[in-house]
C-alpha positions in Angstrom: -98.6 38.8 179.4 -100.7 35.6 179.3 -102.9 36.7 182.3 -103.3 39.9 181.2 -104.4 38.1 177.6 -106.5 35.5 179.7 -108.3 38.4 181.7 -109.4 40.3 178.4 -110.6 36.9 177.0 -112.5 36.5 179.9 -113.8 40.2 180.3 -114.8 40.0 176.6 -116.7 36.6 176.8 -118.7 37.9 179.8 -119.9 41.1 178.0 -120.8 39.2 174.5 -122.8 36.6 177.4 -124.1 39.5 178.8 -125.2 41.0 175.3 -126.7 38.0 173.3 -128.5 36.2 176.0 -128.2 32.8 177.9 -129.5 31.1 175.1 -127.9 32.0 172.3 -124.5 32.2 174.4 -124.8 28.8 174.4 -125.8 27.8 170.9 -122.4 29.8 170.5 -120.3 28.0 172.6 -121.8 24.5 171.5 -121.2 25.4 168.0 -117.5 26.2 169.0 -117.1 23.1 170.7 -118.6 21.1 168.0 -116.3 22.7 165.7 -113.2 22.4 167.9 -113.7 17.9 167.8 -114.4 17.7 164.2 -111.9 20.1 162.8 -109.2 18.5 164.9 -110.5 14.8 164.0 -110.5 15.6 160.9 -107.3 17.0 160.5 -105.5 13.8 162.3 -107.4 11.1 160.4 -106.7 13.1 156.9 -102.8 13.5 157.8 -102.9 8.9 158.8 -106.0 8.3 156.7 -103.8 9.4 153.5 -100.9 7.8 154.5 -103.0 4.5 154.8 -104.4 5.4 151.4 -100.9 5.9 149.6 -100.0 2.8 151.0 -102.7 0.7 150.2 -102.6 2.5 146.6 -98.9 1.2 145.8 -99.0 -1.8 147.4 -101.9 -3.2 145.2 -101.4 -5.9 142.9 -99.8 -3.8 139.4 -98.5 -1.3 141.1 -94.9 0.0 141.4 -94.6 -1.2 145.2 -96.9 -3.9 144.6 -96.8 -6.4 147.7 -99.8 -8.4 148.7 -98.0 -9.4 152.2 -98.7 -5.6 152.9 -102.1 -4.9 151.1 -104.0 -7.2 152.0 -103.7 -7.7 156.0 -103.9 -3.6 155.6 -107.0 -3.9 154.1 -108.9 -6.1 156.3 -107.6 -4.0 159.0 -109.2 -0.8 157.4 -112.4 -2.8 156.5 -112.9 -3.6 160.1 -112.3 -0.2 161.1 -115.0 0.8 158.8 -117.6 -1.8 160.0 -117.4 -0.6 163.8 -120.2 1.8 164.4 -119.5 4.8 166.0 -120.9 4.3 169.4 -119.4 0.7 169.8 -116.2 2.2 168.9 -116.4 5.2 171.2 -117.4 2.5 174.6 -114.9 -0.2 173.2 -111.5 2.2 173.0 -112.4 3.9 176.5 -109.4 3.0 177.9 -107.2 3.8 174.9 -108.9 7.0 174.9 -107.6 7.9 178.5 -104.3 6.4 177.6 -104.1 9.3 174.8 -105.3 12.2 176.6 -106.0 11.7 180.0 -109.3 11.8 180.5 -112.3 9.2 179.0 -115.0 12.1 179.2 -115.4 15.7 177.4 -114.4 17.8 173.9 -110.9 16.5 173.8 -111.7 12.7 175.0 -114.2 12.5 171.8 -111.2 13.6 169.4 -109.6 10.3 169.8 -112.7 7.9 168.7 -114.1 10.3 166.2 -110.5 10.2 164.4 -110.2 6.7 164.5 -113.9 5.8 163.3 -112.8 8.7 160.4 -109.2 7.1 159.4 -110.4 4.0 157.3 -112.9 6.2 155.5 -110.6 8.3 154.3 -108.0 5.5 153.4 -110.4 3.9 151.7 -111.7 6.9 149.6 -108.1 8.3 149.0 -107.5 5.0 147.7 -110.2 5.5 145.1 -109.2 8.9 144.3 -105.7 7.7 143.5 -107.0 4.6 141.5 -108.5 7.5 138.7 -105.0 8.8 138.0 -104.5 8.0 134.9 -101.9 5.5 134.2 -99.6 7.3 132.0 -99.0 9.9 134.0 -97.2 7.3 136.3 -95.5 5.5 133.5 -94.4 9.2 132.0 -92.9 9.4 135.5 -91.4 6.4 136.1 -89.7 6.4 132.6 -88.1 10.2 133.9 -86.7 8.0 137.0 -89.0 9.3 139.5 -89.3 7.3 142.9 -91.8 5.9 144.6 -91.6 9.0 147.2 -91.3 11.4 144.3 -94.5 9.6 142.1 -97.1 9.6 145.2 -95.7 13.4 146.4 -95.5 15.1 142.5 -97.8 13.0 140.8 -100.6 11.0 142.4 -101.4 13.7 145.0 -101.7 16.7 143.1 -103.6 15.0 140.6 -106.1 13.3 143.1 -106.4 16.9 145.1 -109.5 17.7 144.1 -111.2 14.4 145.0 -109.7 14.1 148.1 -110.4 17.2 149.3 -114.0 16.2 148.2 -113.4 12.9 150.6 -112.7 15.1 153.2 -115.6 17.8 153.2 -117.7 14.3 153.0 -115.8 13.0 156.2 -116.2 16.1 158.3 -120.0 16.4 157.5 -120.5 12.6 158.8 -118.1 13.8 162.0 -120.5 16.2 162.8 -123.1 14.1 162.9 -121.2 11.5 165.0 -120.6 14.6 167.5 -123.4 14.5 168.2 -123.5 10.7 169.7 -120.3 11.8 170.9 -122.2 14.9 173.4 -124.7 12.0 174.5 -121.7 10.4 175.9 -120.0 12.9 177.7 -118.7 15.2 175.3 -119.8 18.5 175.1 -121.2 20.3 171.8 -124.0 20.3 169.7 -125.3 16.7 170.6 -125.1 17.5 174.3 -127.2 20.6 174.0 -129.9 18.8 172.0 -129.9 16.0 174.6 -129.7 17.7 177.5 -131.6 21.0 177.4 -133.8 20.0 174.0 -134.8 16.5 175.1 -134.4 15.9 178.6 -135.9 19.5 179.4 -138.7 19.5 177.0 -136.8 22.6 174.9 -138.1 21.7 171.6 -137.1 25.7 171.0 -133.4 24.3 171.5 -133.9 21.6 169.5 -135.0 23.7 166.8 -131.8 25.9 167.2 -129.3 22.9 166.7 -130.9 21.5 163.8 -130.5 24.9 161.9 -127.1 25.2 163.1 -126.2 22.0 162.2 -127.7 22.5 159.1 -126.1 26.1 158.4 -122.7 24.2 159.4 -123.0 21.4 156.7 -123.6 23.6 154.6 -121.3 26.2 154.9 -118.7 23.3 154.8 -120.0 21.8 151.8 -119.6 25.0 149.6 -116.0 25.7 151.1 -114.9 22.0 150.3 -116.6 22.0 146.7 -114.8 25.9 146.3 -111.4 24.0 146.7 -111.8 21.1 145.1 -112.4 23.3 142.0 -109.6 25.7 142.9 -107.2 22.7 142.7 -108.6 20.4 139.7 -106.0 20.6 136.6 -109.1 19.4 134.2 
């Protein structure tokens, strides 16, 4: 079943190659791959990113877990993730990177530094949104005899939905643009097509194409996130 699946995938990819053209086969599959690192950055560094942001949240000085033996050292870690540009991280964690997936090179190899440059961002912004909660809600809660789990899972969350969904349109924008780097260095995707073909080959044509696809992708992205964080705002 899966070769006979694996031969129509490939039958079907040849003939859409075959009917769109070399170039814009591999706008397509650039775009694809592009996609594939930041959707699946994303979607790691907003799962730990939160976690990190609940934490630091509760553990702040007036808060119901308050502990300043856990906030603090958390929050210089997560500053110094944040200082660390992109490219020194991606060089610097080489090794980790291979120790996660394998390989130090290619789509899947740029998923591990482009989640980790992403995690304090988003702990750091989820952090904010939960700071606007207002404070009675949690007081109303506490008084009921809710828990810490059942405060940050029924309470703080749903009412800072709508800006952390916001933080995270913002955070898969700036991926993108980090993909980019990432392609320079051995990944594949947008960045690499630019480099190699726009740049190195004198394709200012490709070039051209990236930019607007890039630009049609931020876009896109940016309506879809502000379309949820209105579908999910109690105000």
């Amino acid at each position: 079943m899966l070769n006979n699946l694996q031969q129509y995938w490939g039958a079907f990819t040849a003939w859409l190659h075959a009917l769109i053209g070399d170039t814009a086969w591999l706008m397509l599959v650039s775009a694809c791959e592009t996609l594939y690192m930041t959707l699946s950055a994303t979607l790691i560094a907003a799962i730990f990113g939160t976690l990190l942001g609940l934490i630091l949240y509760a553990t702040r000085r007036g808060r119901f877990l308050a502990n300043p033996y856990v906030y603090y050292p958390l929050g210089i870690i997560v500053n110094i993730g944040r200082s660390i540009p992109y490219i020194i991280l991606a060089l610097w964690i080489v090794p980790f990177t291979r120790f996660i997936v394998g390989v130090s090179i290619g789509n899947t190899a740029a998923i591990v530094p482009l989640t980790l440059s992403a995690v304090p961002f988003i702990a750091r912004m989820v952090e904010n949104m939960l700071n606007e909660v207002p404070g009675g809600l949690i007081e109303a809660a506490q008084a009921m005899g809710a828990s810490p789990t059942q405060i940050m899972r029924k309470v703080l969350l749903p009412e800072a939905l709508p800006g952390i969904i916001n933080a995270l349109t913002i955070t898969l924008i700036a991926l993108i643009g980090y993909s980019a780097i990432a392609g320079a260095l051995g990944a594949g995707g947008l960045g690499k097509v630019a480099y190699a073909y726009g740049y190195q080959r004198y394709r200012p044509d490709i070039m051209l194409y990236t930019v607007c696809i890039i630009v049609v992708l931020v876009q896109n992205i940016q309506w879809l996130g502000d379309a949820l964080a209105r579908r999910f705002d109690h105000r």
